[in-house]
C-alpha positions in Angstrom: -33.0 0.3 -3.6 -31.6 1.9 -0.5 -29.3 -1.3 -0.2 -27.8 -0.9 -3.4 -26.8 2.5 -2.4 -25.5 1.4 1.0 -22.9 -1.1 -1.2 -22.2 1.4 -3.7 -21.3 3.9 -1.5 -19.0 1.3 0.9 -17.4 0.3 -2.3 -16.3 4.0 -3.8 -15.1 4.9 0.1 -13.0 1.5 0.0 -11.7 2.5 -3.6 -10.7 6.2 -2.6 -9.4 4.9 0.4 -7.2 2.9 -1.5 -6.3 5.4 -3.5 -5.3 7.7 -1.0 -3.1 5.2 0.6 -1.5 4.1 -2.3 -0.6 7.9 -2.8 0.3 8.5 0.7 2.7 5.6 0.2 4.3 6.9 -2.8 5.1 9.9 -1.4 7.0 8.5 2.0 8.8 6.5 -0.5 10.5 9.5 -2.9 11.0 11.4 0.5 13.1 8.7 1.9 16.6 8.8 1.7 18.7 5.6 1.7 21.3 5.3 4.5 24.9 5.4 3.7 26.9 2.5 3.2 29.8 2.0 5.4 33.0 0.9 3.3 34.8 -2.2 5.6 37.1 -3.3 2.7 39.6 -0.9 4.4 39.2 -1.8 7.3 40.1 -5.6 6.8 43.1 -3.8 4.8 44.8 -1.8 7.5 44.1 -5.0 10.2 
């Protein structure tokens, strides 16, 4: 029996663990703000 509580155990810590990063990651990704996009279509214009 105590072997079956070693893998459950190992098994819920690698789901939460999961978890966690999976929500860690969502949140840098809302934060981040995309970079601004440089307009060259006047500058082949003006050359």
């Amino acid at each position: 029996m105590n072997l079956i509580n070693f893998i459950v155990w190992l098994t819920a810590g690698a789901v939460i663990g999961w978890v966690a990063s999976r929500m860690v990651t969502g949140e840098h990704r809302r934060t981040h703000k995309p970079l601004p996009v440089e307009d060259r279509s006047s500058e082949k214009s003006q050359a």
